[in-house]
VMD Tcl script that builds the backbone (N, CA, C; Angstrom):
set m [mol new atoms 330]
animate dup $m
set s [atomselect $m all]
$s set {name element resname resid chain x y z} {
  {N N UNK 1 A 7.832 4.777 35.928}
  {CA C UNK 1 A 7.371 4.118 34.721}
  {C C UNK 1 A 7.625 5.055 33.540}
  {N N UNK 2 A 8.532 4.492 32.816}
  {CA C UNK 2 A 8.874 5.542 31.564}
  {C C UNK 2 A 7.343 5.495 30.582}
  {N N UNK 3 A 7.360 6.872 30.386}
  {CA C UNK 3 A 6.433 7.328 28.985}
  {C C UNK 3 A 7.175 7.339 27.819}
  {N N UNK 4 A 6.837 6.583 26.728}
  {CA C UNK 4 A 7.509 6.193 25.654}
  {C C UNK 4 A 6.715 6.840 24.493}
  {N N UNK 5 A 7.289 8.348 24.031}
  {CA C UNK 5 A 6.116 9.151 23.050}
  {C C UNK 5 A 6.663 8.423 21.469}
  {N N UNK 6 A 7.957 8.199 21.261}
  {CA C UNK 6 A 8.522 7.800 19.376}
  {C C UNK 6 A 8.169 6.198 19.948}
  {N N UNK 7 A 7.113 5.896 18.939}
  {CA C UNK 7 A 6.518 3.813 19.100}
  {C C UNK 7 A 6.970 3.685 17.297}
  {N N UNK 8 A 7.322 2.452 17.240}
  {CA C UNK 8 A 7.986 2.650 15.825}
  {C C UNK 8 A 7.046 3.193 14.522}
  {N N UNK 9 A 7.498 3.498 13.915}
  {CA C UNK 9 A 6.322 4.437 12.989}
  {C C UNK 9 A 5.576 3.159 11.815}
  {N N UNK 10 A 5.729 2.170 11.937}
  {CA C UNK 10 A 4.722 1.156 11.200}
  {C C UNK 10 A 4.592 0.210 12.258}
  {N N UNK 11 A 4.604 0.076 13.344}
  {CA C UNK 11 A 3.743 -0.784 13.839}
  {C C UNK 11 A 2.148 -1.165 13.634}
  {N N UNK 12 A 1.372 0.076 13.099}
  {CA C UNK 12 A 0.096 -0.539 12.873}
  {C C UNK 12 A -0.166 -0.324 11.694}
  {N N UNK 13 A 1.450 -0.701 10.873}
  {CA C UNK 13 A 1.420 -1.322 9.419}
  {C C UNK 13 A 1.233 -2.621 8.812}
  {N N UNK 14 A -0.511 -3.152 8.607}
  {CA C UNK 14 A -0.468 -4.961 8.513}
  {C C UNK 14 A 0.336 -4.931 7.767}
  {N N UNK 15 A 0.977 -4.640 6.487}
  {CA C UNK 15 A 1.909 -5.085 5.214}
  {C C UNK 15 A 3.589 -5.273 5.849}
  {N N UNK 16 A 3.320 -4.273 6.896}
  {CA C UNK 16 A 4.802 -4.669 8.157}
  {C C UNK 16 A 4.727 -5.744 9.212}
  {N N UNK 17 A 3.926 -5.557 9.528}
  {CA C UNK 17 A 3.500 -6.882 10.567}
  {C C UNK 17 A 3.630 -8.341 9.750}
  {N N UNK 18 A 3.171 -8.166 8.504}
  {CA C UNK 18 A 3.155 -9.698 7.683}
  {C C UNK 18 A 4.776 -9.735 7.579}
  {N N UNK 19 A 5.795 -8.549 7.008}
  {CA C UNK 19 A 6.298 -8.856 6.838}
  {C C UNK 19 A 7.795 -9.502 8.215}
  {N N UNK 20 A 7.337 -8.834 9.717}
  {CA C UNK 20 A 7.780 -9.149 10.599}
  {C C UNK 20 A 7.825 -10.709 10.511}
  {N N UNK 21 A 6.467 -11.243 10.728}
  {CA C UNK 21 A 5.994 -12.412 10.897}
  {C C UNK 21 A 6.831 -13.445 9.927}
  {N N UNK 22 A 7.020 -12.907 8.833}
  {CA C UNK 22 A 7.453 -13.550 7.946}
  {C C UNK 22 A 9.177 -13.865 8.082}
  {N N UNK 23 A 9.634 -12.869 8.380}
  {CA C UNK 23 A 11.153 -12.840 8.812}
  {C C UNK 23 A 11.388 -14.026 10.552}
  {N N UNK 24 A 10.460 -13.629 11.001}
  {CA C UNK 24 A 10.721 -13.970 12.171}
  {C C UNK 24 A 10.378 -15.726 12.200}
  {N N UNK 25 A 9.702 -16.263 10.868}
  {CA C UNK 25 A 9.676 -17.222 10.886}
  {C C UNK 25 A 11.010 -18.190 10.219}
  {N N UNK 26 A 11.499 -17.161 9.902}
  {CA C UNK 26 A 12.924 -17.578 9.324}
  {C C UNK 26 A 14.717 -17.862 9.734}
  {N N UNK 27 A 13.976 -16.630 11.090}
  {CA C UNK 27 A 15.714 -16.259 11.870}
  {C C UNK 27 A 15.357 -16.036 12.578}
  {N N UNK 28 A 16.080 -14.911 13.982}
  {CA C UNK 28 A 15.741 -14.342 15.072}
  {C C UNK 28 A 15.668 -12.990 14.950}
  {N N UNK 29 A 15.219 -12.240 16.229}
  {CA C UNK 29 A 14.902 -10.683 15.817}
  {C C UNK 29 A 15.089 -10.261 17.138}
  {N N UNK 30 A 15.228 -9.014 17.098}
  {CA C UNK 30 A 14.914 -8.138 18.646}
  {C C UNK 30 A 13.949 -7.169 18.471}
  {N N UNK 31 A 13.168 -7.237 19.666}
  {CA C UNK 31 A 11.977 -6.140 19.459}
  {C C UNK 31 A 12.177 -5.201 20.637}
  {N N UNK 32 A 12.389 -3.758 20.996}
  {CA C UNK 32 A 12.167 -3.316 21.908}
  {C C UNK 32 A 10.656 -2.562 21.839}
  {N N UNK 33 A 10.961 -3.365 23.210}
  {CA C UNK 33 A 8.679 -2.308 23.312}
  {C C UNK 33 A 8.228 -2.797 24.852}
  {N N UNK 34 A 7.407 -1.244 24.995}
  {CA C UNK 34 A 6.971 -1.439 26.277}
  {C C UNK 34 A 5.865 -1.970 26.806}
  {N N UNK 35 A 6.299 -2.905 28.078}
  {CA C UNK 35 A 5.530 -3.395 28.436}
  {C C UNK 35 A 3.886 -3.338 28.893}
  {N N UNK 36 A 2.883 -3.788 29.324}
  {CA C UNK 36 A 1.506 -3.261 29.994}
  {C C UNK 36 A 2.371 -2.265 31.061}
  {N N UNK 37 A 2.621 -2.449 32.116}
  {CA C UNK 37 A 3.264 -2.047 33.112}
  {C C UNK 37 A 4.281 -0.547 32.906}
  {N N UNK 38 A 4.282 -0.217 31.502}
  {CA C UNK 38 A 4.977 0.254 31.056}
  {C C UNK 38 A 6.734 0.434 31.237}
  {N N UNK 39 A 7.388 -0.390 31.182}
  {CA C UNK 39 A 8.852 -0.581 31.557}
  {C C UNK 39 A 9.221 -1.136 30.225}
  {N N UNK 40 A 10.470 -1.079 29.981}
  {CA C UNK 40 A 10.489 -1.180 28.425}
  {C C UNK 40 A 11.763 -2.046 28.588}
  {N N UNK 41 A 11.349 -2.699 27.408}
  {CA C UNK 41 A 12.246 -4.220 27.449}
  {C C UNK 41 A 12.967 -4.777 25.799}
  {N N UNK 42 A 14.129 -5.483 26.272}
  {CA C UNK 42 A 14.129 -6.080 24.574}
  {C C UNK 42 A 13.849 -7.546 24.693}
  {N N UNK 43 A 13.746 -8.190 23.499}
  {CA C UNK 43 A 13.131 -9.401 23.588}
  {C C UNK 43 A 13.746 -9.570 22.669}
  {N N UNK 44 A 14.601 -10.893 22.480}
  {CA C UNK 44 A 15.437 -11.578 21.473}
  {C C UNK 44 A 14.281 -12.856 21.029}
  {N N UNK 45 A 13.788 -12.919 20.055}
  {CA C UNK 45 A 12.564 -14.234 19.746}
  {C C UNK 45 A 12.304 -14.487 17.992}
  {N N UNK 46 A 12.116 -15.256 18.270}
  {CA C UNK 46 A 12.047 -16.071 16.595}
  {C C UNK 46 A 10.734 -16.907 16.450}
  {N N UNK 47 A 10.186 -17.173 15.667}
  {CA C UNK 47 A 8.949 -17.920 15.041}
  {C C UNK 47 A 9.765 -19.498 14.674}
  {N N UNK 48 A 10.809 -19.246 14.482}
  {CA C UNK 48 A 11.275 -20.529 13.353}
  {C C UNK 48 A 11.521 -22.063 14.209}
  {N N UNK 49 A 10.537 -22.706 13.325}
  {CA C UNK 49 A 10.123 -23.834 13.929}
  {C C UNK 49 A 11.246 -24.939 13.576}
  {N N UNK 50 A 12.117 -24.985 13.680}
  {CA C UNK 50 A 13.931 -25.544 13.616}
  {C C UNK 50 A 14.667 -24.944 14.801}
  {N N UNK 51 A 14.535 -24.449 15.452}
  {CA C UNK 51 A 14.410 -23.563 16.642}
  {C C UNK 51 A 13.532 -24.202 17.691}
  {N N UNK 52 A 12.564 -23.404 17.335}
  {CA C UNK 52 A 11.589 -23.624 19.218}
  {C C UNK 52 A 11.482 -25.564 18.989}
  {N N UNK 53 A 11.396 -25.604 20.482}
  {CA C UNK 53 A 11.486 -27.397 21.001}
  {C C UNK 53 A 9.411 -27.292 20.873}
  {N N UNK 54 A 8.797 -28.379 20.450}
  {CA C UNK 54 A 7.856 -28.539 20.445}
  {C C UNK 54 A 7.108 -27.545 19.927}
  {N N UNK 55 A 7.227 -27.066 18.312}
  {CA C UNK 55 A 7.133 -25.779 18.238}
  {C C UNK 55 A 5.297 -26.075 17.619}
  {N N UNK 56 A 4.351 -25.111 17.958}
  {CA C UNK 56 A 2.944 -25.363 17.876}
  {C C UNK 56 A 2.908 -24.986 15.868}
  {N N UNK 57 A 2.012 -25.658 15.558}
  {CA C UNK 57 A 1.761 -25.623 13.733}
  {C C UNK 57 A 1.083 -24.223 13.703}
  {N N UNK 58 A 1.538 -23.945 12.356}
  {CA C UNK 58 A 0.780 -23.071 12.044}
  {C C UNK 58 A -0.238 -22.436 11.959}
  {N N UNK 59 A -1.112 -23.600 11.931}
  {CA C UNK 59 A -2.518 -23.106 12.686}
  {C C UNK 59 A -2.777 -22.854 14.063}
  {N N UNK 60 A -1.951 -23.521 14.952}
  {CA C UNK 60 A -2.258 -22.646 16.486}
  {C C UNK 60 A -1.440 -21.236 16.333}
  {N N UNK 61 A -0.475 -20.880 15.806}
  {CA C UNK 61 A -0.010 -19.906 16.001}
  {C C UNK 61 A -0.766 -18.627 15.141}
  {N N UNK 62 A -1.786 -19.339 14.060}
  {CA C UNK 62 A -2.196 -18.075 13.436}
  {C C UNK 62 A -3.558 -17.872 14.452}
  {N N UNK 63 A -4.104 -18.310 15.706}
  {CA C UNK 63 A -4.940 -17.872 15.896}
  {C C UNK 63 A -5.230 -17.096 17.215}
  {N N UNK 64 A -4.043 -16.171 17.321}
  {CA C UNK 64 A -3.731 -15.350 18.363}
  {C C UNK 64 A -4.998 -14.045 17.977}
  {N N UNK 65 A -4.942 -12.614 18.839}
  {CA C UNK 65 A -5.611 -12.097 18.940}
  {C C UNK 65 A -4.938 -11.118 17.836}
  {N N UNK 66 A -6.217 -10.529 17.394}
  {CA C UNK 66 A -5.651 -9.165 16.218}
  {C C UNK 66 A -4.544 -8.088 17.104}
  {N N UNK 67 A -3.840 -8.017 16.620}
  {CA C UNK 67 A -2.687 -6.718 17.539}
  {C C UNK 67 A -2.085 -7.312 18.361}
  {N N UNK 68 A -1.479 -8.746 18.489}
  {CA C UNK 68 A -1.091 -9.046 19.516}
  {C C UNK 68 A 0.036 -9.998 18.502}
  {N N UNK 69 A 1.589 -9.968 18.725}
  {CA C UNK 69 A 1.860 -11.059 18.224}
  {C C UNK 69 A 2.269 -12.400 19.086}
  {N N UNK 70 A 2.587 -12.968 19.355}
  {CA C UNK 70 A 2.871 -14.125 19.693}
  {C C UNK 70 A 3.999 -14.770 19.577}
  {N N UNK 71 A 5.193 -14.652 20.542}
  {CA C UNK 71 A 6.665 -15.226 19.760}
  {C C UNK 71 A 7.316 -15.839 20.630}
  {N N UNK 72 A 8.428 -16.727 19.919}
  {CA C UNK 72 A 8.956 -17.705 21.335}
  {C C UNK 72 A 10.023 -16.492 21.736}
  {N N UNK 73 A 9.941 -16.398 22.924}
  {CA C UNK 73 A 11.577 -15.526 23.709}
  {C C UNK 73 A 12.944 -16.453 23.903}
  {N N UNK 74 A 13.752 -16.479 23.258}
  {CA C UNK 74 A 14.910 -17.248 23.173}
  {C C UNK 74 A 15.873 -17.426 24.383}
  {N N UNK 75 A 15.758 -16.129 25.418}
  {CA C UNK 75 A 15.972 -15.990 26.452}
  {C C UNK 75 A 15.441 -16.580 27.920}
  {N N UNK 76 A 14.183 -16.261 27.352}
  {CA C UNK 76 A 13.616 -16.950 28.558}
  {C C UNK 76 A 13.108 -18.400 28.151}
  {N N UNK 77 A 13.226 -19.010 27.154}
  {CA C UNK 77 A 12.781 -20.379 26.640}
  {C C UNK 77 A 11.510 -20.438 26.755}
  {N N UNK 78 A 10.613 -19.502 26.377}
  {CA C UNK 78 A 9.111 -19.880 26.462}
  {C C UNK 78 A 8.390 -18.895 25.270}
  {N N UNK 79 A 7.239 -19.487 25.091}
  {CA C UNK 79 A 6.257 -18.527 24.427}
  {C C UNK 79 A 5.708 -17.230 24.868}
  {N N UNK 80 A 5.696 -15.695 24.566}
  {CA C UNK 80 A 5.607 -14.755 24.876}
  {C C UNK 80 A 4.671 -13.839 24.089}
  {N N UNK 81 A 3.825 -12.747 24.538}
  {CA C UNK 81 A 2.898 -11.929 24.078}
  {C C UNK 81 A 3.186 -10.737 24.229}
  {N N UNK 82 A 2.841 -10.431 22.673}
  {CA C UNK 82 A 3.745 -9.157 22.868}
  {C C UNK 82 A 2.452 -7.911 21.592}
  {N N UNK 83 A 2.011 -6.683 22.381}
  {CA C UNK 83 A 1.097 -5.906 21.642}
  {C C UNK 83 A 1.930 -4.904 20.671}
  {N N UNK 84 A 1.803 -5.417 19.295}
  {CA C UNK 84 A 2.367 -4.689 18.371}
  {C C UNK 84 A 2.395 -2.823 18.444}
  {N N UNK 85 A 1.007 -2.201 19.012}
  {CA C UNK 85 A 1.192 -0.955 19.422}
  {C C UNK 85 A 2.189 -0.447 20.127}
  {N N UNK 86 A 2.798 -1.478 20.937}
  {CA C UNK 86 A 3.465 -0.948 21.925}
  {C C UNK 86 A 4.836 -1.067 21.242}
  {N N UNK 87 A 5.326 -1.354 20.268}
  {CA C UNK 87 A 6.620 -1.671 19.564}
  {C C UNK 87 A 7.288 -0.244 19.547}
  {N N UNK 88 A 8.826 -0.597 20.420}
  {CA C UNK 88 A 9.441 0.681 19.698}
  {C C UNK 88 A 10.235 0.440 18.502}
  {N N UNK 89 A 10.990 -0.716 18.554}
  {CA C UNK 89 A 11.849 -0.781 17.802}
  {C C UNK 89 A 12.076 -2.446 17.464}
  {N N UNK 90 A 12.852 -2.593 15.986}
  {CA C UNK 90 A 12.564 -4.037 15.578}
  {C C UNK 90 A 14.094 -4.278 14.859}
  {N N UNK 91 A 14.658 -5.236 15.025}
  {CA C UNK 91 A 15.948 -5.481 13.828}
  {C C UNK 91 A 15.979 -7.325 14.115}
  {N N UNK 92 A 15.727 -6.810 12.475}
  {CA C UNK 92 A 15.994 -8.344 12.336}
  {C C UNK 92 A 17.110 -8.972 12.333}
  {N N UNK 93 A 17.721 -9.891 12.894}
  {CA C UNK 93 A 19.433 -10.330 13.479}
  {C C UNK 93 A 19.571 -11.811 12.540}
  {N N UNK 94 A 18.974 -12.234 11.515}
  {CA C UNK 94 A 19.512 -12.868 10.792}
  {C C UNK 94 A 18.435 -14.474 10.782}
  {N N UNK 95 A 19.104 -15.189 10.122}
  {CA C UNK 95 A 18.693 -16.711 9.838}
  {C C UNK 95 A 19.282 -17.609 10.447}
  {N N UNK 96 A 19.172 -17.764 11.711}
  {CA C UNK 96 A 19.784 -18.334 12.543}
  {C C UNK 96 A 19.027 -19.315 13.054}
  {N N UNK 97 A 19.774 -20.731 13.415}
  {CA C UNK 97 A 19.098 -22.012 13.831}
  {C C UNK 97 A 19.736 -22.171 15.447}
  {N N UNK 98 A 20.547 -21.243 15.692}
  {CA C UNK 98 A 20.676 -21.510 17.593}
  {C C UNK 98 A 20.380 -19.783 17.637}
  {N N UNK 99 A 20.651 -19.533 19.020}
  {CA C UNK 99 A 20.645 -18.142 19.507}
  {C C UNK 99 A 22.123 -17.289 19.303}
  {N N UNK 100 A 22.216 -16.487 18.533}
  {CA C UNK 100 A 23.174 -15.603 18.503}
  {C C UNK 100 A 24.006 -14.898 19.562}
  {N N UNK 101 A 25.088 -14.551 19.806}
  {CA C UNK 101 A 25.218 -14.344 21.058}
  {C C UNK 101 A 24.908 -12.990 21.526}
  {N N UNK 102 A 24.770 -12.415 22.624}
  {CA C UNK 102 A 23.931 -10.954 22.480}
  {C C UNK 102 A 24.081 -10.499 24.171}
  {N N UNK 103 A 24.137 -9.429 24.888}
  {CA C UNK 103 A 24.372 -9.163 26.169}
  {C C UNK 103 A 22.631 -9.167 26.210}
  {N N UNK 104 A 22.188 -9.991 27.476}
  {CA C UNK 104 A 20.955 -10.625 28.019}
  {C C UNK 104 A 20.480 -9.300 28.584}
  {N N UNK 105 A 18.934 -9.264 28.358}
  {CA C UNK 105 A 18.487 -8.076 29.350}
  {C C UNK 105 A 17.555 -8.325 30.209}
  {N N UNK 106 A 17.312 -9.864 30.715}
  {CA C UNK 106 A 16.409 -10.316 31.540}
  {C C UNK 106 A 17.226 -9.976 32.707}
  {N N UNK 107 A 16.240 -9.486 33.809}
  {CA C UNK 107 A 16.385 -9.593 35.047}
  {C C UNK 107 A 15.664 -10.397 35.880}
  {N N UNK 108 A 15.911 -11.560 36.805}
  {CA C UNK 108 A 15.213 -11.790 37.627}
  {C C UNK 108 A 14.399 -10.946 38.879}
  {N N UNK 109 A 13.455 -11.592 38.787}
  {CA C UNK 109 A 12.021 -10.902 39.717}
  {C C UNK 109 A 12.907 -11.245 41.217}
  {N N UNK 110 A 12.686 -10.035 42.227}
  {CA C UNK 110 A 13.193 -10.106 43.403}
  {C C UNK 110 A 11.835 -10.820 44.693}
}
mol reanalyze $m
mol bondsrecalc $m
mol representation Tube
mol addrep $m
Protein backbone atom coordinates (compact mmCIF):
# COMPACT_ATOMS: atom_id res chain seq x y z
CA UNK A 1 0.00 0.00 0.00
CA UNK A 2 1.76 3.13 -1.18
CA UNK A 3 2.24 6.09 1.43
CA UNK A 4 1.49 9.17 -0.42
CA UNK A 5 3.47 12.17 1.71
CA UNK A 6 3.05 15.46 -1.48
CA UNK A 7 -1.42 15.53 -1.31
CA UNK A 8 -2.04 18.52 -3.52
CA UNK A 9 -1.24 21.66 -1.65
CA UNK A 10 -4.97 23.26 -1.75
CA UNK A 11 -7.01 20.55 -1.31
CA UNK A 12 -8.34 21.88 1.97
CA UNK A 13 -8.68 25.10 0.02
CA UNK A 14 -12.82 25.82 0.15
CA UNK A 15 -12.11 28.85 -2.47
CA UNK A 16 -10.39 25.70 -4.55
CA UNK A 17 -12.82 23.22 -3.96
CA UNK A 18 -15.67 25.84 -5.15
CA UNK A 19 -13.65 26.46 -7.76
CA UNK A 20 -13.12 22.57 -8.75
CA UNK A 21 -16.81 22.12 -8.42
CA UNK A 22 -17.39 24.80 -10.57
CA UNK A 23 -15.17 23.66 -13.53
CA UNK A 24 -16.21 20.27 -13.17
CA UNK A 25 -19.66 21.32 -13.70
CA UNK A 26 -18.73 22.53 -16.98
CA UNK A 27 -16.25 19.87 -18.66
CA UNK A 28 -14.33 16.89 -17.50
CA UNK A 29 -11.31 16.58 -15.17
CA UNK A 30 -8.85 14.03 -13.80
CA UNK A 31 -8.20 13.69 -10.23
CA UNK A 32 -5.43 11.52 -8.96
CA UNK A 33 -5.88 10.56 -5.21
CA UNK A 34 -5.65 7.86 -2.94
CA UNK A 35 -7.91 5.67 -2.15
CA UNK A 36 -9.37 4.51 1.74
CA UNK A 37 -7.38 1.38 1.03
CA UNK A 38 -4.69 3.48 0.15
CA UNK A 39 -3.82 2.54 -3.64
CA UNK A 40 -3.85 5.43 -5.75
CA UNK A 41 -5.94 5.94 -8.70
CA UNK A 42 -7.00 8.43 -11.52
CA UNK A 43 -10.48 9.17 -12.08
CA UNK A 44 -11.62 10.84 -15.31
CA UNK A 45 -15.31 12.56 -14.00
CA UNK A 46 -17.35 15.55 -14.66
CA UNK A 47 -20.39 17.20 -12.80
CA UNK A 48 -21.89 18.40 -16.17
CA UNK A 49 -25.34 17.62 -16.39
CA UNK A 50 -25.34 17.41 -20.57
CA UNK A 51 -23.19 14.56 -19.83
CA UNK A 52 -24.28 12.26 -16.97
CA UNK A 53 -27.66 10.14 -18.18
CA UNK A 54 -30.23 10.92 -15.42
CA UNK A 55 -28.13 13.44 -13.93
CA UNK A 56 -29.49 14.23 -10.01
CA UNK A 57 -30.43 18.42 -9.56
CA UNK A 58 -28.59 20.44 -7.85
CA UNK A 59 -29.95 20.11 -4.80
CA UNK A 60 -29.24 16.36 -4.37
CA UNK A 61 -25.84 16.90 -5.36
CA UNK A 62 -25.21 19.82 -2.96
CA UNK A 63 -26.03 17.66 -0.09
CA UNK A 64 -23.11 15.35 0.15
CA UNK A 65 -20.90 15.27 3.24
CA UNK A 66 -18.39 18.26 4.11
CA UNK A 67 -14.87 16.91 2.58
CA UNK A 68 -16.23 14.57 0.44
CA UNK A 69 -16.91 15.38 -3.20
CA UNK A 70 -19.21 13.53 -5.18
CA UNK A 71 -18.64 13.00 -9.05
CA UNK A 72 -19.87 10.99 -11.93
CA UNK A 73 -16.69 8.60 -13.13
CA UNK A 74 -16.91 8.65 -16.91
CA UNK A 75 -15.16 5.43 -16.95
CA UNK A 76 -16.90 3.47 -14.94
CA UNK A 77 -20.46 5.11 -15.81
CA UNK A 78 -21.53 5.68 -12.31
CA UNK A 79 -21.58 8.10 -9.43
CA UNK A 80 -18.39 8.08 -7.26
CA UNK A 81 -16.98 9.40 -3.76
CA UNK A 82 -14.17 10.79 -3.56
CA UNK A 83 -12.37 12.57 0.00
CA UNK A 84 -10.90 15.81 -1.07
CA UNK A 85 -7.94 15.24 1.63
CA UNK A 86 -6.86 12.55 -0.11
CA UNK A 87 -6.34 14.52 -3.56
CA UNK A 88 -3.03 14.36 -5.15
CA UNK A 89 -3.46 15.87 -8.16
CA UNK A 90 -6.24 17.69 -10.40
CA UNK A 91 -6.25 18.96 -14.27
CA UNK A 92 -8.91 20.16 -15.65
CA UNK A 93 -9.24 18.51 -19.43
CA UNK A 94 -11.65 20.92 -20.86
CA UNK A 95 -15.53 21.56 -21.79
CA UNK A 96 -16.42 18.62 -23.10
CA UNK A 97 -19.99 17.05 -23.80
CA UNK A 98 -18.69 13.23 -24.56
CA UNK A 99 -15.54 11.66 -22.93
CA UNK A 100 -12.24 12.67 -24.32
CA UNK A 101 -10.12 10.07 -25.34
CA UNK A 102 -7.50 9.11 -22.63
CA UNK A 103 -5.50 5.59 -21.84
CA UNK A 104 -8.15 3.93 -19.10
CA UNK A 105 -6.78 3.09 -15.67
CA UNK A 106 -9.56 0.90 -14.42
CA UNK A 107 -8.74 -2.50 -13.66
CA UNK A 108 -11.09 -5.16 -13.17
CA UNK A 109 -11.49 -6.85 -9.65
CA UNK A 110 -10.10 -10.53 -9.93
Amino acid sequence: MPNVIEFHEQRNNDDWRTEVEKLLKSGNAKFTFQKVDGSIRDMYCTLNPNVIPGAPSEEQTSQSKPGILTIYDIEKEGWRSMRYENVIGFKFLGNFTTDMEHPSSFKASE
